[in-house]
C-alpha positions in Angstrom: 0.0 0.0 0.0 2.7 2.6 1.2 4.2 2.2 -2.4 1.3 3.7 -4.1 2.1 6.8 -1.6 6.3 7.4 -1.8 8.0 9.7 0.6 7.9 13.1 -1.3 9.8 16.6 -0.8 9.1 20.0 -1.8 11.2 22.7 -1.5 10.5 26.7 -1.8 12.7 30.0 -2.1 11.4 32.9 -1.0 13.2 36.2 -0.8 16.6 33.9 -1.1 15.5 31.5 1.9 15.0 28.1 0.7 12.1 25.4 2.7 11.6 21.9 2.0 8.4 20.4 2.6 8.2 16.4 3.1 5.5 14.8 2.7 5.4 11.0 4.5 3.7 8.0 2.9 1.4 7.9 5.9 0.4 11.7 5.7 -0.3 10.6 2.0 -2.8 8.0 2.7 -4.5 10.0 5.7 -5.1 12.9 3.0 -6.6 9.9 0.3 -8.6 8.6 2.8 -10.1 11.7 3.5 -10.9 12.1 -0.2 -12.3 9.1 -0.3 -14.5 9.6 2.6 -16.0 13.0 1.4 -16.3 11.3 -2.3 -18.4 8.2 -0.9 -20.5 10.5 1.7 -21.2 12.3 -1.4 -22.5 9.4 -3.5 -24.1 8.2 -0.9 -26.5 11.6 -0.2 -27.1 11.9 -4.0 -28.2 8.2 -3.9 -30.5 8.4 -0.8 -31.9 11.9 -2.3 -32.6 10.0 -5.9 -34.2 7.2 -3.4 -36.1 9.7 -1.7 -37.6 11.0 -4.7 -38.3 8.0 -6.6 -39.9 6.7 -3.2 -42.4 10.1 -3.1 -43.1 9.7 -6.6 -44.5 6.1 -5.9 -46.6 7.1 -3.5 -48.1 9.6 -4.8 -49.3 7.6 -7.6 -50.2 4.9 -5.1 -52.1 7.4 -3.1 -53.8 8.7 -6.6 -54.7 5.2 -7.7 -56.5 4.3 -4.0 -58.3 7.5 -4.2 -59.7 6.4 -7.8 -61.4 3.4 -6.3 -64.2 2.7 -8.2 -67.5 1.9 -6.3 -69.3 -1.4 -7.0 -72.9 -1.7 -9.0 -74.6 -3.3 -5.5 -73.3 -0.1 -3.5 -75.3 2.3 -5.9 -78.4 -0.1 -6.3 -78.4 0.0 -2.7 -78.4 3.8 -2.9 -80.9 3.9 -5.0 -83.0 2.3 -3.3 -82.8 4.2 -0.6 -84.4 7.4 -2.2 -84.5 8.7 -5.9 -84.4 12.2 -4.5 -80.7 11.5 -3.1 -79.2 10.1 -6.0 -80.9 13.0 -8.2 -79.3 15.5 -5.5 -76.0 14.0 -5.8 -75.8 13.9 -9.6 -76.9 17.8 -9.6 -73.7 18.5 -7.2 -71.7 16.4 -9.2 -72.8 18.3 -12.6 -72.1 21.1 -10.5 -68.2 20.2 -10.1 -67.7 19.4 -13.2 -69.4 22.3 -14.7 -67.2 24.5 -12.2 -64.0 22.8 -12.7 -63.9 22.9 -16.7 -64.6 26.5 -16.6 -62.5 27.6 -13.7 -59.4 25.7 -14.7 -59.5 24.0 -17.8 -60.9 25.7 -19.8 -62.0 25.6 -23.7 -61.9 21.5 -23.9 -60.5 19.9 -27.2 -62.7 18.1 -29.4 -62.0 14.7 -28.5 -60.7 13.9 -25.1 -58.0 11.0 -24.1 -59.1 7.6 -23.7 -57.8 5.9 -20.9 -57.4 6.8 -17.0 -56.1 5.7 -13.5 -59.8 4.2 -13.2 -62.6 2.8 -15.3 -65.7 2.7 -14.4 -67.4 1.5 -17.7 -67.7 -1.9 -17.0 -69.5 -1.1 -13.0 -71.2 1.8 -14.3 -73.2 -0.8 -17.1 -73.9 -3.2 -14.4 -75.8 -0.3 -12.4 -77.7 0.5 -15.5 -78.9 -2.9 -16.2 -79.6 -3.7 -12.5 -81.7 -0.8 -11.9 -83.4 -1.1 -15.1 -84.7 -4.6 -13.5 -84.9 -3.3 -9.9 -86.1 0.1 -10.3 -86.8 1.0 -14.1 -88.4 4.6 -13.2 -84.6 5.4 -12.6 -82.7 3.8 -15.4 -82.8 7.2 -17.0 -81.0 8.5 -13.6 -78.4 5.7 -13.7 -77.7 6.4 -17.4 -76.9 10.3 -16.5 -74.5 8.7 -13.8 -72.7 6.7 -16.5 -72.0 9.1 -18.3 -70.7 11.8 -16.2 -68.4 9.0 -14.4 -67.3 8.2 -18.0 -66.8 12.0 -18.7 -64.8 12.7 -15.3 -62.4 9.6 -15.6 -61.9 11.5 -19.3 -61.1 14.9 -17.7 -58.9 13.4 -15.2 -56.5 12.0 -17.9 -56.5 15.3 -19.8 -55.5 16.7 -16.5 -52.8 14.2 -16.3 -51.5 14.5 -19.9 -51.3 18.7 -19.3 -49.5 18.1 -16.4 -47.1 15.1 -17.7 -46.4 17.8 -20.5 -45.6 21.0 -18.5 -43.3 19.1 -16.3 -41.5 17.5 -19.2 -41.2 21.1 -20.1 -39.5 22.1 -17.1 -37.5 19.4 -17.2 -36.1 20.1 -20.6 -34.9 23.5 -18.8 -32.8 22.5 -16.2 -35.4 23.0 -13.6 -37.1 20.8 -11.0 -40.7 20.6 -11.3 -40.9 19.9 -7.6 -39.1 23.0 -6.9 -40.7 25.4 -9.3 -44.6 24.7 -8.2 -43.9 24.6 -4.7 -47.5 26.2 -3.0 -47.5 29.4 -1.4 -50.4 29.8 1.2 -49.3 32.8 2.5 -52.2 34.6 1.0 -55.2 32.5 1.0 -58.4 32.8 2.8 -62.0 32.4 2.7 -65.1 30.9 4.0 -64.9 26.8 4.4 -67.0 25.5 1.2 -66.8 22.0 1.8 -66.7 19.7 -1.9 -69.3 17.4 -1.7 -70.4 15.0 -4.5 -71.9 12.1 -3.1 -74.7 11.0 -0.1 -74.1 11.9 2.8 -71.8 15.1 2.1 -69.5 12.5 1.1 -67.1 12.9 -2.0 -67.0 9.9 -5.0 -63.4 8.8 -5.2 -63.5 9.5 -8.4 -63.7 13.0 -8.2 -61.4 13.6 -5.4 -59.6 12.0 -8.0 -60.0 14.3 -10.5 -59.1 16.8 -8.2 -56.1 16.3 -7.1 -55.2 15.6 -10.7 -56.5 19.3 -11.5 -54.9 20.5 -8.5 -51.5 19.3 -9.9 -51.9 20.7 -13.4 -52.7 24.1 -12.1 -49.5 24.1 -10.1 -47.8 22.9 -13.0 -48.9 25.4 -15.7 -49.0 28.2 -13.4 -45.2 27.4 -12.9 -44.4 26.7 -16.0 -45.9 30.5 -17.1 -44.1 32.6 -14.5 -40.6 31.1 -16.1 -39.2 33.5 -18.6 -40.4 32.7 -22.0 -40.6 36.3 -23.6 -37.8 38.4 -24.8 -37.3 41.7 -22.7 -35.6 43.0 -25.6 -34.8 42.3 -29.4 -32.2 39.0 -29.0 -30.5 40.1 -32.1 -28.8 42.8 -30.3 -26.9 41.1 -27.2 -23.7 43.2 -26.8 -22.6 41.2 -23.9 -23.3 37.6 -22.9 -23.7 35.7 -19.5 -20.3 35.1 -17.1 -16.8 36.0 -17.3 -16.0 39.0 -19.5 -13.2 42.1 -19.6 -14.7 44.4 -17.2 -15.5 47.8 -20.1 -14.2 50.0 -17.2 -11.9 48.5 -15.8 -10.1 46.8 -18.7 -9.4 43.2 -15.7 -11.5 39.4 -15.4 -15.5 40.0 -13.9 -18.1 38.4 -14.0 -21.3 39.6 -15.9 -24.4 38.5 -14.0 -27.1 38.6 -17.1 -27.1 39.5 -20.9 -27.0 43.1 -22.2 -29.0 44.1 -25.2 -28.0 47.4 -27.1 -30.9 49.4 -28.2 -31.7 53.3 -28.4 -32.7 55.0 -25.6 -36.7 54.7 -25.0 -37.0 51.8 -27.1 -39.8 49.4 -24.6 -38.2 46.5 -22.2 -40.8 43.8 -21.8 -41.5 41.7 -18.9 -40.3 37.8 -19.4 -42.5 36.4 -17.6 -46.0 36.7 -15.1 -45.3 38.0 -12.3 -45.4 40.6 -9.5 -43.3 43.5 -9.3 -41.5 43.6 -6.3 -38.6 46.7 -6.9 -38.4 49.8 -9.0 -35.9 52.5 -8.1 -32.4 52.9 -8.2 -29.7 50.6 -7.2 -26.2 51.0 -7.0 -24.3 49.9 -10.6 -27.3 49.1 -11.8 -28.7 52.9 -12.0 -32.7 53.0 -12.6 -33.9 49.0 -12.0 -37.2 46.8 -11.9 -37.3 43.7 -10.5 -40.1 41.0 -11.1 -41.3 38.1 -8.6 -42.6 34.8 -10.4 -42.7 33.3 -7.2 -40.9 30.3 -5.6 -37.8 32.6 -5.5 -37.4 32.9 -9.4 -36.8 36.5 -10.3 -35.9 38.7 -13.2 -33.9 41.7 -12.9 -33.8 44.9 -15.7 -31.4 47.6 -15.3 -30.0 50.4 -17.1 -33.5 52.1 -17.5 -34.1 55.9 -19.1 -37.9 55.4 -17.5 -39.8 53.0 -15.4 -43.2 52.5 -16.4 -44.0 49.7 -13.3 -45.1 49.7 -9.8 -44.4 47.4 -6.8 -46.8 45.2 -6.3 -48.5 45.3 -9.7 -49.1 42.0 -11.4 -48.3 41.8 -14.7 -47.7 39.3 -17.9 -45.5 38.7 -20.3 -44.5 40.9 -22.8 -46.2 43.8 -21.0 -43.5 47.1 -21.4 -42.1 47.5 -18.0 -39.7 50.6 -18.7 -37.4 52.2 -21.6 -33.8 50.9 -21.4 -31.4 53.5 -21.2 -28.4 54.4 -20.0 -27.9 55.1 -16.4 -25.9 53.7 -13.7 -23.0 51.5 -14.3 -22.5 51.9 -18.1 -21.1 52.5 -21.5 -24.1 52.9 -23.5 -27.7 52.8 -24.1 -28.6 48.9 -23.5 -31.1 46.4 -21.1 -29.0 44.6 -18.7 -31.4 41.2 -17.8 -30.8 39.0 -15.2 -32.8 35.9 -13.8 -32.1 35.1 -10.6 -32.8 31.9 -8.8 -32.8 31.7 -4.7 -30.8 34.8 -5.2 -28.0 33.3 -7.6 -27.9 34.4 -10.9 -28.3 31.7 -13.6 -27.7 32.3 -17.3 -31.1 33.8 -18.8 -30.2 32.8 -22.9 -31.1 28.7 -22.8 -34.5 30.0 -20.8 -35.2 32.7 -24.1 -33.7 30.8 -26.6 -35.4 27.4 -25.5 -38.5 28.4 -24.2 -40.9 29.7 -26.6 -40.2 26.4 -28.4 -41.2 24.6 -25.5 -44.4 26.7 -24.4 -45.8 26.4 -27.4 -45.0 22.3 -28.2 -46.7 22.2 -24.1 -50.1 24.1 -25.6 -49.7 22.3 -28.9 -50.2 18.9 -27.4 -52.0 19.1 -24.2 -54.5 22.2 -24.7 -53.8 25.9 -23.8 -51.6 26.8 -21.4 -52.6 30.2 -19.9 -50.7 32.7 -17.2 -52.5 33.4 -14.1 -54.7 36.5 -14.7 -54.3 38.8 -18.0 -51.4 40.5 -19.7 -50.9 44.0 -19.0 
């Protein structure tokens, strides 16, 4: 073993004094184990975390899949038995949900929806129809409205999953964690409690709880996905300074550039790149007259440079909506837009996000339905 690790010495001159070092085998080997330790804690964290994460994953789906039990044709004969007048009530709440739902989140549906789902109640569903028909034929027509909105919900809930699969493949195809990115923020919520109720009973139908975690999930994604920049803040064909290490233009020595710079005249419009709140506009120092925009989940754009700020803190607004003029002020040469995004306070390179993402937004809308920013464009 000591052979790997020879006996070695060093020696330095400084102002005409000459040092030797030496190094002993066993001071070698204490130094490689150390290595070695810190490499194999290492592996050994990034394996649990991939674990961890694979392990989450399962059980959400597992948790999904138990929540999309479907109930069996005795259990609703039994119902409706009990009392036509309940089961009538219940599919009214239930048309109610899913009247509510496609118009608060989804949206405009597609022509034709996705076949296939987490559950399937097709086959239960026509074994309530026929057994009623013998039991109780006044309500067939009842239990063939049931059917169908089962049949209808199961067919939202995969749409909800395929929007969801797509805006996450999205993110993923940027560099970011979808877990990270649509992380909630409750901070702000409120209200009376409007319990959902679909079933007897106050009760809510598997089915739809179901569905709505599955919408819950998309809305998280897409919202996410909306509030990463996607729009240029200025024309990209006029980038007069890229992302990282560059020759400082004053001071001639090695800096590093935070964001891009586009060159434009002065007053020509900066755009936001994203949804978002403002959360800055004033002056800071070396960046001269600045906004700065929060999409939430600590992603933030920064715009610098300005000749006029046409923003205030706390308004909302959407992509592409003119923010300010890019000018000239602060630390710099020339008229130009210094842009920075800005992640947990660490600035990332903002080009793969504009030159990838537009691409991307519109493949996620292409295939999976519209993908909308949360509220309108100002």
């Amino acid at each position: 073993m000591r052979s790997g690790f020879p006996e070695r010495e060093f020696f330095m001159r400084s102002n005409g004094h000459v040092r030797f070092i030496r190094l002993s085998a066993q001071l070698q080997m204490r130094a490689a184990g150390g290595v070695a330790a810190a490499v194999l804690l290492w592996v050994v964290m990034m394996g649990w975390m991939v674990v961890a994460q694979a392990i989450a994953a399962y059980n959400q789906v597992s948790l999904l899949e138990r929540e999309a039990a479907v109930a069996s044709a005795e259990s609703r004969v039994a119902q409706y038995r009990s009392g036509l007048g309940a089961v009538a009530s219940d599919l009214a709440k239930r048309q109610d949900f899913i009247e509510k739902s496609v118009q608060g989140a989804i949206g405009q549906l597609p022509r034709s929806l996705p076949s296939g789902t987490v559950s399937d109640s097709t086959e239960e569903a026509g074994k309530t129809v026929r057994k009623i028909s013998m039991v109780l034929p006044e309500a067939v027509g009842l239990a063939r409205l049931e059917a169908r909105q089962l049949a209808f919900i199961e067919q939202l809930t995969r749409y909800a999953d395929l929007r969801s699969a797509r805006a996450e493949s999205a993110m993923r195809r940027l560099g970011l964690n979808p877990r990270v990115v649509t992380v909630g923020d409750n901070t702000a919520m409120g209200g009376p409690l409007i319990p959902l109720t679909t079933g007897p009973g106050n009760s809510l139908d598997p089915r739809f709880a179901r569905f709505g975690a599955s919408l819950a999930r998309m809305s998280a994604m897409e919202q996410a996905l909306v509030r990463i920049p996607n729009t240029l803040p200025a024309s990209l064909d006029y980038i007069s300074s890229g992302f990282g290490y560059r020759v400082d233009p004053f001071t001639g020595g090695g800096a590093f550039h935070a964001g891009l710079d586009f060159r434009g005249p002065v007053g020509a419009p900066i755009r936001s790149a994203a949804a978002g709140t403002v959360s800055f506009t004033g002056v800071k120092q070396g960046y001269g007259n600045c906004v700065e925009i929060s999409h939430g989940n600590g992603l933030l754009t920064r715009y610098a440079h300005m000749s006029r700020i046409a923003a205030r803190v706390g308004e909302f607004v959407g992509p592409g909506r003119v923010i300010g003029a890019i000018g000239n002020t602060g630390r710099s040469t020339g008229p130009h837009l210094h842009f920075e995004v800005r992640i947990a306070d660490r600035a990332v390179n903002p080009r793969p996000f504009l030159e990838a993402m537009p691409h991307v937004f519109q493949e996620a809308n292409t295939r999976s339905g519209p993908i909308r920013p949360a509220g309108n464009a100002r």
